[in-house]
C-alpha positions in Angstrom: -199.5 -34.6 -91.9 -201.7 -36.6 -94.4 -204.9 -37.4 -94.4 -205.4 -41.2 -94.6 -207.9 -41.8 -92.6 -210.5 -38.5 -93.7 -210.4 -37.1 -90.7 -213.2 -34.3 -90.6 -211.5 -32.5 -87.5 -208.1 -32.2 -86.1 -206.7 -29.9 -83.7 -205.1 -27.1 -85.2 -201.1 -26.8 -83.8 -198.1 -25.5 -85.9 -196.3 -28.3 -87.8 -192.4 -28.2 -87.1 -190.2 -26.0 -89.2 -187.6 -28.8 -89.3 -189.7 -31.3 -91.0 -188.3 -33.5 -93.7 -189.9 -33.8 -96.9 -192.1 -31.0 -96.4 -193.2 -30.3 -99.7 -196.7 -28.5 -101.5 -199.4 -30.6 -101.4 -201.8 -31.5 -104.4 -204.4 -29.0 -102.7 -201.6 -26.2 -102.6 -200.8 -26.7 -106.4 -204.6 -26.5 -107.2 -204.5 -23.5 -105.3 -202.1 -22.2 -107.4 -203.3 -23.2 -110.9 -206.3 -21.2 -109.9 -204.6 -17.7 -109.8 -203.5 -18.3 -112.9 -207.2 -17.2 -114.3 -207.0 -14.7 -112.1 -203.3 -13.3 -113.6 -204.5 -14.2 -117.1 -207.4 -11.7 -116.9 -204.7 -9.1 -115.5 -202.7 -9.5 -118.6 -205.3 -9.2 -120.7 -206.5 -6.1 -119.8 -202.7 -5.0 -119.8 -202.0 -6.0 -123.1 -205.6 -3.9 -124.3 -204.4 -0.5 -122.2 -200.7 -0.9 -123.7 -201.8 -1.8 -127.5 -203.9 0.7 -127.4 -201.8 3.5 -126.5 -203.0 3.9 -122.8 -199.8 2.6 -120.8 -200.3 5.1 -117.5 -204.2 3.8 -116.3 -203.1 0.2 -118.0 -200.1 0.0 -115.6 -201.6 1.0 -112.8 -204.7 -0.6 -113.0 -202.0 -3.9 -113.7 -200.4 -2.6 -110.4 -203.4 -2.6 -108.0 -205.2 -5.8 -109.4 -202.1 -7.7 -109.1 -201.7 -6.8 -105.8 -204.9 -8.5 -104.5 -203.7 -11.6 -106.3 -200.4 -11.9 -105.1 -201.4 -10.9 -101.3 -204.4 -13.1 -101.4 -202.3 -16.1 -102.8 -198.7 -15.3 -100.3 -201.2 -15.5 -97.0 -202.5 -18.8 -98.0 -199.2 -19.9 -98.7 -197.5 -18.9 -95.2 -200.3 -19.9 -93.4 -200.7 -23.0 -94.9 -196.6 -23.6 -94.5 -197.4 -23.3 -90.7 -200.8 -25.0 -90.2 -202.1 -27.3 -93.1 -204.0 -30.1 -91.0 -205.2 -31.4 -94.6 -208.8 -32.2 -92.5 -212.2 -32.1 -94.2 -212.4 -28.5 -92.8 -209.4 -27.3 -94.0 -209.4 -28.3 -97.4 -213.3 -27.3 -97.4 -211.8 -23.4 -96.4 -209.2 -23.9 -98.8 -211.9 -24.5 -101.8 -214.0 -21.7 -100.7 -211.0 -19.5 -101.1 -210.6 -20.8 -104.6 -214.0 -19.8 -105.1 -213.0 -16.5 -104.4 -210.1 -16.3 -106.4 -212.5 -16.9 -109.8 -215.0 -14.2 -108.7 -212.3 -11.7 -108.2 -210.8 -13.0 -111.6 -214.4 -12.3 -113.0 -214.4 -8.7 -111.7 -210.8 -7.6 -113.3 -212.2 -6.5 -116.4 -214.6 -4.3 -114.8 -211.9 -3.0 -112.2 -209.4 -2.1 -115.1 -212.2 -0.8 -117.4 -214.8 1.3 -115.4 -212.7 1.4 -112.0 -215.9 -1.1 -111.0 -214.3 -2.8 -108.1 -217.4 -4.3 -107.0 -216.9 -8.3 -108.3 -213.5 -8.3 -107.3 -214.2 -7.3 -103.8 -217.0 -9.7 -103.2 -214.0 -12.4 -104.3 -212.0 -10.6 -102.3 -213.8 -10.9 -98.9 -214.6 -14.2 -99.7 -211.0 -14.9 -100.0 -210.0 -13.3 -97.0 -212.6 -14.0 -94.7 -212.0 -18.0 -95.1 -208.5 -17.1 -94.7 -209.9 -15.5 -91.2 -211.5 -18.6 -89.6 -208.7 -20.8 -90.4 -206.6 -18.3 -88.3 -209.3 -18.3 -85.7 -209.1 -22.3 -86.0 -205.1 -21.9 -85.6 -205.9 -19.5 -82.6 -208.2 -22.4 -80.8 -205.1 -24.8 -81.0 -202.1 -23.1 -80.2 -201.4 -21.2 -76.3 -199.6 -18.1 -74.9 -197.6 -15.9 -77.7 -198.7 -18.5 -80.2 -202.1 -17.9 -79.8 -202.1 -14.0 -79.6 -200.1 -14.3 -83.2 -203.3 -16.1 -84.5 -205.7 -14.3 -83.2 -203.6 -11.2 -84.3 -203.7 -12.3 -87.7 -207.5 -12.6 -88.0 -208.5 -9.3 -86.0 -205.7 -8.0 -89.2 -207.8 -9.3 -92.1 -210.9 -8.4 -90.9 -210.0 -5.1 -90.2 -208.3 -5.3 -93.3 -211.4 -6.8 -95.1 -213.9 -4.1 -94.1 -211.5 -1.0 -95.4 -211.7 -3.1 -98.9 -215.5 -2.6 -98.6 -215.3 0.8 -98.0 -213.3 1.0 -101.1 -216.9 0.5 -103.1 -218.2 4.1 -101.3 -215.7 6.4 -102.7 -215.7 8.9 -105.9 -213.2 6.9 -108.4 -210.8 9.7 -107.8 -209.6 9.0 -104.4 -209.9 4.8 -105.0 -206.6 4.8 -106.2 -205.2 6.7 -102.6 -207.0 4.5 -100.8 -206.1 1.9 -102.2 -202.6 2.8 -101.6 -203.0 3.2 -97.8 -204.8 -0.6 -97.4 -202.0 -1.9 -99.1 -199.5 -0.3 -96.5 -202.0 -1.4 -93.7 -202.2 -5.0 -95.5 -198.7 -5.1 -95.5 -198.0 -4.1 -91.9 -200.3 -7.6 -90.5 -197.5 -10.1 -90.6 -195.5 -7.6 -88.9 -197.0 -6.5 -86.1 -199.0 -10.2 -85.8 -195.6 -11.8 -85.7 -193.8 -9.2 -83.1 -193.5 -11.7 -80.2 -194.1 -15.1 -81.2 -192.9 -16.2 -85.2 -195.2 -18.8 -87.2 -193.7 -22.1 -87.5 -193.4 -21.9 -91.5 -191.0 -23.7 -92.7 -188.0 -22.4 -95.2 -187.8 -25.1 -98.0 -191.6 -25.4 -97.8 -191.8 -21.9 -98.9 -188.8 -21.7 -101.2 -190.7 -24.5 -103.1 -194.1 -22.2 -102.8 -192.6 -19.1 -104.5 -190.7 -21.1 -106.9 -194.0 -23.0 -108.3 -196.0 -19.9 -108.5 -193.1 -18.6 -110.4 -193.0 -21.4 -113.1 -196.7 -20.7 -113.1 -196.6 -17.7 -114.1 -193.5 -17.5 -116.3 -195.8 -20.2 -118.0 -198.6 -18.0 -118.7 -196.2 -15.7 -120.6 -195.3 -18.5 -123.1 -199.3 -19.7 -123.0 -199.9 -15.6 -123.5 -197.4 -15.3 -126.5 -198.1 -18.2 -128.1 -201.7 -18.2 -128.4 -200.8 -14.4 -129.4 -198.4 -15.4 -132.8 -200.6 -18.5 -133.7 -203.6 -15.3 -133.7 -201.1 -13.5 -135.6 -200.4 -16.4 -138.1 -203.6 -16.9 -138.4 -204.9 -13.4 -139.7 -202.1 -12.0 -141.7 -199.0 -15.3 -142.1 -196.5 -12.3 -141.0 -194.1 -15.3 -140.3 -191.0 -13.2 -140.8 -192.2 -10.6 -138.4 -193.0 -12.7 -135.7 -189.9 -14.9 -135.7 -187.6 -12.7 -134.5 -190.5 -12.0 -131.4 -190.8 -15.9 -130.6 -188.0 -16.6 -130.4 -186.5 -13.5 -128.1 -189.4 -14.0 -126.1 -188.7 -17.7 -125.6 -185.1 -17.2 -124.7 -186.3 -14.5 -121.9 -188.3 -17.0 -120.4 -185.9 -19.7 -120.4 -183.3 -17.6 -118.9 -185.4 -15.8 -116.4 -186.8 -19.8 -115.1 -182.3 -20.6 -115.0 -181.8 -17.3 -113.1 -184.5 -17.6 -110.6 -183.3 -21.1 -109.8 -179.6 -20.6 -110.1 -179.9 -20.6 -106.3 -181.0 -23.0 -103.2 -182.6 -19.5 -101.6 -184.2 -22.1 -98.3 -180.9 -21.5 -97.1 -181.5 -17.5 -96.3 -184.6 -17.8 -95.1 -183.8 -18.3 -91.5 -186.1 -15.7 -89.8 -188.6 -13.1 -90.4 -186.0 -11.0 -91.0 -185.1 -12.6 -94.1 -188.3 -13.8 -94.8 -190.4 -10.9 -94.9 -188.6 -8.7 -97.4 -188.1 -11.7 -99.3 -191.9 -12.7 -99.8 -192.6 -9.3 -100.2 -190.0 -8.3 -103.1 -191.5 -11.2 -104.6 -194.9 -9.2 -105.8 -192.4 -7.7 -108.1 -190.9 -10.6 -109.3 -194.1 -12.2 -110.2 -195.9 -9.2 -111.9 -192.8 -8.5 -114.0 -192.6 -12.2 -114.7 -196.0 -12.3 -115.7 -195.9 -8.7 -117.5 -193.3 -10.0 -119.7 -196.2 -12.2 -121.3 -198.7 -9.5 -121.7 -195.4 -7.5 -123.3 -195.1 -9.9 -125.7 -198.4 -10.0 -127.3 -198.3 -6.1 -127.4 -194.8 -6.5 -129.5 -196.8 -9.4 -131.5 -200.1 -6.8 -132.2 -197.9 -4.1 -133.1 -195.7 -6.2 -135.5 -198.9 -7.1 -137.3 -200.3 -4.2 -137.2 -203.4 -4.3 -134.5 -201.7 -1.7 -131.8 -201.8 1.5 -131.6 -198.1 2.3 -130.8 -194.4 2.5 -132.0 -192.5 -0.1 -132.7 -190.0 1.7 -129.6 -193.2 1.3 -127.1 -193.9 -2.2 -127.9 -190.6 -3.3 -127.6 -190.4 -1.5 -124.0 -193.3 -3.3 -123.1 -190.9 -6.3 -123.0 -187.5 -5.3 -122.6 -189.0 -3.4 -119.2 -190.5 -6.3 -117.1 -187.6 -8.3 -118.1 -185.1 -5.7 -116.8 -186.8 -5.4 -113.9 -187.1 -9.4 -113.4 -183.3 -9.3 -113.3 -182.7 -6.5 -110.8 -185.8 -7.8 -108.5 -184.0 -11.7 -108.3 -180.5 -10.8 -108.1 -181.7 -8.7 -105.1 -183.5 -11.2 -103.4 -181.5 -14.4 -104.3 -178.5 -14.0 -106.3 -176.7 -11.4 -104.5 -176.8 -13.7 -101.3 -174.7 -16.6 -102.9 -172.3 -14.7 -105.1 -169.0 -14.1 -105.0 -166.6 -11.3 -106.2 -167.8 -8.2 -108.4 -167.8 -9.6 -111.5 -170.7 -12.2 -110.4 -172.4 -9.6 -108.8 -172.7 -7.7 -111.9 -173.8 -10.0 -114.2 -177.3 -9.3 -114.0 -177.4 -5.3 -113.1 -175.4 -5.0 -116.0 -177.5 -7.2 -117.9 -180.6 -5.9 -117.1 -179.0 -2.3 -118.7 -178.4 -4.3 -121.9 -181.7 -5.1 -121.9 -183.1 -1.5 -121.4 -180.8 -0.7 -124.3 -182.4 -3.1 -126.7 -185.5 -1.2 -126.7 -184.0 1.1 -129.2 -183.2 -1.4 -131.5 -186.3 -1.2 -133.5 -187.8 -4.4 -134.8 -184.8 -6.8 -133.2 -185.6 -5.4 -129.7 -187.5 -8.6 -128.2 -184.6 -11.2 -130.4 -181.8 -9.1 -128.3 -182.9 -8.7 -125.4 -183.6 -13.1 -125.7 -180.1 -13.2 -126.5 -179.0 -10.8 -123.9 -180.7 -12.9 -121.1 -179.3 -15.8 -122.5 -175.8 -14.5 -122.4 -176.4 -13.6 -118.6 -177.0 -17.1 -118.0 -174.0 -17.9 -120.0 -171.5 -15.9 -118.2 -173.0 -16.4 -114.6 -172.3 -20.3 -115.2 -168.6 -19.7 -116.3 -168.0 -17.8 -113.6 -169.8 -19.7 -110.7 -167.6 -23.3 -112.6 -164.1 -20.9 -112.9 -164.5 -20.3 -109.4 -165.1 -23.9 -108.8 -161.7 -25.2 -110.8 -160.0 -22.7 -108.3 -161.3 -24.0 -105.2 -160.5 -27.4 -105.8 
């Protein structure tokens, strides 16, 4: 499905879900490097609420915004896994969805701050309403069930798109409800779109999807954190402070990339039935990847001094997201390939351990690192003791 010749216009038909070497294109990966400004402004505004002893409107202003980027970027990704003609028109769309991935980006701040949704919105609908006509595109090509799934999907966003407007007319108090009830009515368009006829997306292509955006976002953390210590070193040389924080917070990310990967997870994805619950757990395994990041620089400011919060808070700030990484994947992947109790329980009982750390005081982030990485340890003995036995 390349685009050799620079087609301007192909017709618009479901690519096969048994296609070999389907893989994410350089247009899906710039898609993805995009809503990475977009989770960066999230974090930041996180890190501000939490430092600054404001954890309940931080988190759920963290809650909401991440939700547009993470629904915004998973129907690209299943749509494109489906239809991606890579035409002039498509990748045109595509860019003009970028585009509204950086005006929402521009418009966090305000959302977090003032509960101004206003800029994000306008990205929003931009965002969606591309996504829209492509489905209208998809509807033009396809026949029968096929069709009414298309054409399903666009009267969904649409519908969807004009309650986010109507977000911009109510007092700030009820914003958050209704923004509560357009996520459930978000949420319900791939299943009742989908009821008779499945979209041809295909399992390895989307394995591969979730798994970028994940290294994408794990990546921010260590981008986060480190440009959070060097600020650190910079200002007040608290090197023996900040030490034990790098490098706990280094071990967490290495050990939540091994865990998520442990795993060929293509292999579960057979239907909608697996699929759906699977995409959708992952909005909590990429806001507690990415919250892990922002928890970080929170343990960095207070360790130097610039936050406004116990050493016990700061530390929760990380040893939280990273406890509920763990639960989140070994419900969506691990559990599915492991074998006996003891495997199973690695990383439940793991992600207690790591809840425990926060009451270590200034060794919370360095234990919790070495907790995670002893959870990698032992799930690899295990998975190679049962190996020797089988042979």
């Amino acid at each position: 499905m390349s685009n050799p010749s620079g087609a301007v216009f192909r017709r618009m038909t479901a690519r096969g879900r048994d296609e070999v070497h389907r893989a994410s294109t350089p247009l899906e990966l710039f898609f993805d490097l995009c809503f990475v400004v977009a989770v960066a402004q999230a974090g930041a505004r996180l890190v501000h609420a939490l430092a600054s002893g404001h954890p309940g409107s931080g988190i759920v202003g963290y809650l909401l915004v991440f939700f547009g980027i993470w629904w915004a970027w998973m129907n690209f990704s299943w749509f494109a896994s489906a239809y991606d003609t890579d035409d002039v028109l498509y990748r045109v769309t595509t860019l003009v969805q970028i585009t509204g991935v950086l005006i929402f980006a521009a418009g966090v701040p305000r959302a977090f701050d003032t509960h101004d949704w206003t800029i994000s919105v306008v990205g929003y609908s931009v965002m969606r309403l591309a996504l829209a006509t492509q489905w209208l595109r998809a509807a033009q090509g396809e026949t029968g069930d096929a069709r009414g799934t298309a054409l399903g999907y666009a009267l969904g966003v649409s519908v969807c798109q004009v309650g986010w407007i109507g977000l911009l007319f109510l007092p700030d108090g009820a914003k958050v409800w209704f923004f509560l009830c357009m996520i459930v009515l978000e949420m319900s368009v791939p299943v009742l779109a989908e009821r008779r006829h499945q979209t041809a997306w295909h399992p390895h292509h989307i394995a591969e999807r979730y798994g970028l955006f994940t290294i994408i976002v794990l990546g921010e953390s260590i981008a986060a954190a480190t440009v959070a210590v060097q600020s650190a070193l910079d200002e007040h040389k608290a090197v023996a402070a900040l030490l034990p924080i790098a490098g706990g917070g280094l071990l967490i990310v290495f050990a939540a990339w091994w865990i998520y990967f442990a795993v060929p997870i293509q292999e579960h994805l057979a239907s909608n039935r697996e699929a759906i619950p699977w995409g959708y757990g992952h909005y909590v395994v990429f806001l507690s990847a990415a919250a892990i990041g922002a928890g970080l620089e929170v343990a960095v400011e207070q360790s130097v001094g610039k936050a406004e919060i116990s050493v016990r808070a700061a530390s929760a700030a990380v040893t939280v997201p990273t406890a509920v990484f763990l639960v989140t994947v070994w419900l969506l992947h691990s559990r599915h390939y492991k074998s006996g109790t003891a495997q199973q329980l690695v990383l439940p009982v793991s992600a207690l351990l790591v809840l425990s750390c926060t009451f270590a005081g200034d060794s919370a982030v360095l234990l919790a690192g070495v907790t995670t990485a002893l959870a990698v340890a032992v799930g690899v003995t295990l998975v190679h003791r049962q190996a020797r036995t089988l042979v």
